[in-house]
C-alpha positions, -999 to 999 in steps of 0.1 A, spaced: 865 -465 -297 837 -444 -312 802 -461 -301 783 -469 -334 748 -469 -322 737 -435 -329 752 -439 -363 733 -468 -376 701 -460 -358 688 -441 -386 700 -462 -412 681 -493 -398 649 -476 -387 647 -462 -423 654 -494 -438 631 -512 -413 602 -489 -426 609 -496 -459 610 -535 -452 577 -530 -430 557 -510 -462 570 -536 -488 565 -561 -464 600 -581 -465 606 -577 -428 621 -610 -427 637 -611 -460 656 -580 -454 662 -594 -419 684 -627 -438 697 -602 -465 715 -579 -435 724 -609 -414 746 -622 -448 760 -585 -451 770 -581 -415 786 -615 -418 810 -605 -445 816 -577 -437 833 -589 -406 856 -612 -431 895 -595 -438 884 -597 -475 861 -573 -470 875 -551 -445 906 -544 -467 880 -538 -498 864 -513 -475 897 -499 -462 918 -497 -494 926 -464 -499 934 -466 -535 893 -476 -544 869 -448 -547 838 -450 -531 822 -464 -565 841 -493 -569 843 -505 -529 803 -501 -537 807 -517 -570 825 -548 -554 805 -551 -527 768 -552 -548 789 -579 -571 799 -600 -543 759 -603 -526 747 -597 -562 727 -626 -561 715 -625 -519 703 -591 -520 675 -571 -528 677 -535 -546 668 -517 -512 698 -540 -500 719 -523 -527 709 -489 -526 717 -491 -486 754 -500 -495 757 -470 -522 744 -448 -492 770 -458 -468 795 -459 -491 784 -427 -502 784 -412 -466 821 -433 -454 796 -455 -434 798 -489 -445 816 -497 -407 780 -494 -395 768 -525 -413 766 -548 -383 753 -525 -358 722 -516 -385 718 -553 -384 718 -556 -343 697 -522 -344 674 -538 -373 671 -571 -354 659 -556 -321 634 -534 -340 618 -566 -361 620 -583 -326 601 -554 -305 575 -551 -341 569 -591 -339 562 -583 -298 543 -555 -305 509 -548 -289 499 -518 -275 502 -483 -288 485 -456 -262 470 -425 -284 462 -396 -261 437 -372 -263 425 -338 -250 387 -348 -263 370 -377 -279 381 -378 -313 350 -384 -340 351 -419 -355 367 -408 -389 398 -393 -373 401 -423 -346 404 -448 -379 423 -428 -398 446 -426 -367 444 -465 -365 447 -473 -403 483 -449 -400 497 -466 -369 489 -504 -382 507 -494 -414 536 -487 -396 536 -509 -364 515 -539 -379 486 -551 -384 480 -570 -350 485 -538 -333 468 -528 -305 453 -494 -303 439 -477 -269 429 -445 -270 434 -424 -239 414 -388 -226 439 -362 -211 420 -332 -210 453 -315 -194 468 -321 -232 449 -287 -242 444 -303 -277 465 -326 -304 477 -360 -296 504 -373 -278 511 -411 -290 533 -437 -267 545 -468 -285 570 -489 -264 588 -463 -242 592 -442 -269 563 -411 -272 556 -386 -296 538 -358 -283 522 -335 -308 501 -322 -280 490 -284 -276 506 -283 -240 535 -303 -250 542 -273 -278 537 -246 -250 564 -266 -228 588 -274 -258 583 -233 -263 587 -229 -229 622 -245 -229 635 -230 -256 629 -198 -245 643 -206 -209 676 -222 -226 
């Protein structure tokens, strides 16, 4: 059996930073919990199966059935799977969703690395794009790593993004080593 993770990662992350900027983290939370539920339900699975419906009317069904439980974004998420034979992915984008409000509610630290001391303008609007993203009651520590050459590298979680001078070179470096 095909592991579904992957798939539906960037389906919830997109929809989680939708949710986040219109802040309905916790609507959209209830909305996916009611979708993943049905869609789990033989009803449902043959209306998503049945090879006779086109892609239009399983989404048409489907968006007439939660017509009243769900929001637009809700809506537009089942036209997209639909749209890209993915509507099988609807409970792990839930699971996926769930863990990401989970580590968002949790979260507390973001590192921001730096090669020098950035000037007060660029350290708040560093901060003023991270809280929109991660929250509010974010934490932000900022870090010196002259070794970085220049840029930023920012670590959230385990996850980092490095957008570093040296971590270009060794990207470069890679790529050129294959």
């Amino acid at each position: 059996m095909i592991e579904l993770t992957p798939l539906a990662r960037p389906y919830a992350k997109a929809l989680f930073a939708s949710a986040n900027e219109a802040n309905t983290l916790e609507e959209m939370a209830v909305e996916l919990k009611t979708i993943a539920a049905a869609s789990k339900t033989d009803g449902v699975i043959n209306t998503i199966e049945n090879p006779v419906l086109s892609r239009q009317e399983v989404v048409n069904i489907l968006v007439k059935l939660f017509e009243e439980t769900i929001s637009e974004t809700s809506k537009k998420l089942l036209e997209i799977l639909a749209e890209n034979k993915r509507l099988n992915l609807l409970e792990s984008i839930h699971n996926i969703y769930e863990s990401l409000l989970e580590k968002h509610k949790n979260q507390n630290s973001i590192e921001v690395f730096v090669a020098a001391e950035p000037s007060q303008e660029a350290k708040e609007n560093i901060e003023k794009k991270l809280k929109s993203t991660y929250g509010k009651d974010a934490k932000i520590y900022f870090s010196k790593d002259p070794k970085m050459m220049g840029g930023l590298s920012i670590k959230i979680g385990d996850e980092t993004l490095d957008l570093s001078i040296k971590g270009k070179v060794n990207k470069l470096v890679n790529q050129l080593n294959f």
